[in-house]
N, C-alpha and C positions, 0 to 999 in steps of 0.2 A: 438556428441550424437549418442548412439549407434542406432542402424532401428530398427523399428519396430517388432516383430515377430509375424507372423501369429499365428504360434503353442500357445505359450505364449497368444496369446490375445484371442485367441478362447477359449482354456482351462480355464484360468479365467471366463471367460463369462459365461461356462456351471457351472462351480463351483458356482457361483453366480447363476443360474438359478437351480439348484439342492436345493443349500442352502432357494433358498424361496419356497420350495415344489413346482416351475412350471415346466407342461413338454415341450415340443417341441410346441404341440400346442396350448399351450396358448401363448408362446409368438411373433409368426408368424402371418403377416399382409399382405395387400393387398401388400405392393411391396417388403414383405420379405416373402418366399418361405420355407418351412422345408427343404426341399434338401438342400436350401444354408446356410440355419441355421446352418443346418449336415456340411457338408462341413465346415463351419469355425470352428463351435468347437471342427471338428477335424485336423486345420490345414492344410487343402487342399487349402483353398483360404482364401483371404482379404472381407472383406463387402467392399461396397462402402459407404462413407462417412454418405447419408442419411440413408439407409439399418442400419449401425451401430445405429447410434441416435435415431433409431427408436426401434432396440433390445435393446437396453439401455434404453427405457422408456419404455418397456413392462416389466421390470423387476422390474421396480417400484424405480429406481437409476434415480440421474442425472449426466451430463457426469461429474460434477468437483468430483463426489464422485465415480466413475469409476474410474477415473485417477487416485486418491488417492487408489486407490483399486490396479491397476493396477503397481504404483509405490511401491508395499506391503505395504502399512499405514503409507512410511516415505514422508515428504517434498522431494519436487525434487531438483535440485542443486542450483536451483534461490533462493528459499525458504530460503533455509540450510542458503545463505552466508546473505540471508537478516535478518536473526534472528541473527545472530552472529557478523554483526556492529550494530545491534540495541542494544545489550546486551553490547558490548564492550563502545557503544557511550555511555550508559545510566551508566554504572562504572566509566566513565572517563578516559580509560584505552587507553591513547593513544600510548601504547609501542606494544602492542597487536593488536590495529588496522596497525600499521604499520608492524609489524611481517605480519599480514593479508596479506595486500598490497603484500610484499616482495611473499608470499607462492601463491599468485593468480598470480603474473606475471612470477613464475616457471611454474606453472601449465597451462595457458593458451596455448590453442595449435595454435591460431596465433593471429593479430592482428585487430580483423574483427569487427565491429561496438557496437556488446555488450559487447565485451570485454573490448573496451576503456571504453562505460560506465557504466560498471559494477566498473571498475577501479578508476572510475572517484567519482562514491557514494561514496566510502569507501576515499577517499582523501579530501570530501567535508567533511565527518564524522571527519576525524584527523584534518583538517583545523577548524573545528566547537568546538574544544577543543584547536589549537596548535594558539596561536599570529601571529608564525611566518610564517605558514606556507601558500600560496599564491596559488590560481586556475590560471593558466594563462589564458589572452584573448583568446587566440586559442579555449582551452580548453571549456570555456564557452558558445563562439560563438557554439562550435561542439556541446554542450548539447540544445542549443536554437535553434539551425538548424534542430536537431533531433525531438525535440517536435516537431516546427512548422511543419514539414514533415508529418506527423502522424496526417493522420484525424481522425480515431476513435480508440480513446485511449482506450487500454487495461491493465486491472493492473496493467503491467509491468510499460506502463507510466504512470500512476499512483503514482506506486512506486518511479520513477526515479524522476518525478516534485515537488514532495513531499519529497525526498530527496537532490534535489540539487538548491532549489529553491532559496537557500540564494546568490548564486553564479551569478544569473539572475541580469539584470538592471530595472531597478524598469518599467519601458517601457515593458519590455519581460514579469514581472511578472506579471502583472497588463493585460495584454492580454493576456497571456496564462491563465493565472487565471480564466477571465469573458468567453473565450473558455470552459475553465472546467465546470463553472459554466453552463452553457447553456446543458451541459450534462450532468449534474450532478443525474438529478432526473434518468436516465438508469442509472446511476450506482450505485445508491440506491435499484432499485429493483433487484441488482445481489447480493444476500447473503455476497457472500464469498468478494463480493469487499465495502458492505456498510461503513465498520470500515474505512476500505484506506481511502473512500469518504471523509468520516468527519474527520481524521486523515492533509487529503490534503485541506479540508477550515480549518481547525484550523490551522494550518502550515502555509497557506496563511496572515491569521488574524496577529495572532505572529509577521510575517516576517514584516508587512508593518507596524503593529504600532513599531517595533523597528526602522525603517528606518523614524519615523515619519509622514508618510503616512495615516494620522487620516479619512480623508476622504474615501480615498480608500477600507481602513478596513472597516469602517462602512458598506460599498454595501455588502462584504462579509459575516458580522457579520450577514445582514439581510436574505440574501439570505440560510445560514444558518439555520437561528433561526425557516422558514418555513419549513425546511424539517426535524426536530427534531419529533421526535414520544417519548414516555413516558418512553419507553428502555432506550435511548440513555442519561445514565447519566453521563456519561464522558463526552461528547460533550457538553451539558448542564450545566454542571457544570463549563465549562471552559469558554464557551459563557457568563456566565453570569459575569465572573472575568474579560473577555474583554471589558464586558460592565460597570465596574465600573473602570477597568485602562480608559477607554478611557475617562472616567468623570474625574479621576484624572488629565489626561493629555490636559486638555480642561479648567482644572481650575471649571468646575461645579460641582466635589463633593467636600467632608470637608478633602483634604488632603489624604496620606496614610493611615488614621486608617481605613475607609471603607474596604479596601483591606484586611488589616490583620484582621478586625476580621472577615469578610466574609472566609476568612481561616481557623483561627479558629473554627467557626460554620462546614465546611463541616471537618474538624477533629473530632472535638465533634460527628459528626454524625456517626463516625467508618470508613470513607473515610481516610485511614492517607497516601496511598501512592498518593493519588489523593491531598489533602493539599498539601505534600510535593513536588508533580509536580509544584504546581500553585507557591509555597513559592519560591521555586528555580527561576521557572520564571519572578517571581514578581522582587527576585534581579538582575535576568538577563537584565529583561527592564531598569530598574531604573539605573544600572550602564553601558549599553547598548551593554551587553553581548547577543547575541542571544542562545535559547536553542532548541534541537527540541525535538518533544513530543517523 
């Protein structure tokens, strides 16, 4: 990753401080000084960490819309490769994912811990579509080793747990999981991570009633269904299909027609790639294909 630039980050700053009509001293505070304001946005020095966060809220930005700013409006490189297995897993394109693979481990410039598990999502993704193809014990221990390591989980694990979750032993998952849980409501109030949130209890939910883990899912399903606000119609929509597989798989509803027509209905309602997520899923459990969202 290339360093940081002073020059670069200063001049951004002032361009965003120009762009909202403020001058110098509007956006200068008790431990940010206009000298050093000067100073950075012309590239003479670095703010210190607080100093920064603190001109970046006088500006009326927050830092994850900075760094989007500062990265020129594209996803960073994390971003890039996580939208392009999601896209390839969601086509079924597993010639492409493995092309992926192949082009990431040219590309890697050594062997250093996110690059294995950077390596390691994208193989769980072609595993998640291929029969044949196998995570080794190593391999899984190093992703359960990793989570467990990492007390306060960042997107990143987020992303990672949530994607390689199917690869865990129902032991790992089921405690990493009530971990998440426990944190979960911080990472609801962090915008850009609330989707991941409910992305990774739904992914939970899936995983453990495919595994038959009826019980377990339920904690999940509930612990969920409390932190649902009136937006969240995807998450809801899905919650409520686990809660009628789970009757099915209990034997307390009337069979699979509950299911498909509860499909039905959120088709009817103009939802058709949200039907077709559940439909998919619906044959995935029932034949005991796993899918991820």
């Amino acid at each position: 990753m290339a360093a940081i630039s002073a020059i670069h980050l200063g001049e951004l700053y002032r361009e965003l401080r120009l762009g909202r009509g403020l001058k110098m001293k509007d956006v200068v505070s008790g431990n940010l000084s206009q000298a050093q304001l000067s100073k950075f946005e012309n590239g003479q020095t670095m703010l210190s960490a607080d100093k920064l966060l603190s001109a970046i809220s006088a500006i009326h930005m927050s830092l994850a819309e900075f760094e989007h700013a500062y990265h020129q409006y594209e996803d960073s490189s994390f971003f890039r490769l996580a939208k392009i297995i999601a896209r390839l897993h969601a086509d079924k394109d597993v010639i492409g994912l493995e092309n992926l693979l192949e082009h990431y481990d040219a590309q890697a410039e050594n062997c250093d811990t996110y690059n294995r598990l950077n390596r390691l999502v994208i193989r769980c993704a072609i595993c998640d579509l291929k029969s044949d193809c196998r995570i080794s014990d190593e391999d899984r221990e190093f992703i359960a080793t990793y989570l467990y390591s990492i007390e306060e989980w960042t997107e990143y694990e987020l992303y990672l747990f949530g994607n390689t979750m199917q690869v865990l032993s129902d032991k790992d998952l089921i405690f990493l999981g009530k971990a998440f849980a426990g944190r979960s409501t911080m990472y609801l109030e962090i915008p850009d991570n609330r989707q991941r949130t409910e992305l990774v209890f739904l992914n939970i939910i899936f995983e453990l009633l495919e595994r038959g883990q009826g019980d377990a899912a339920e904690y999940f399903m509930d612990q969920l269904e409390c932190k649902l606000g009136y937006q969240d119609m995807f998450a809801r929509a899905c919650l409520i299909f686990f809660h009628k597989f789970r009757a099915y798989q209990t034997g307390q509803g009337h069979g699979r027609q509950p299911l498909d027509q509860y499909i039905r209905s959120v088709r009817e309602l103009g939802f058709t790639e949200v039907a077709d997520f559940l439909k998919d899923n619906l044959d995935r459990l029932l034949q005991g294909v796993k899918a991820l969202p």
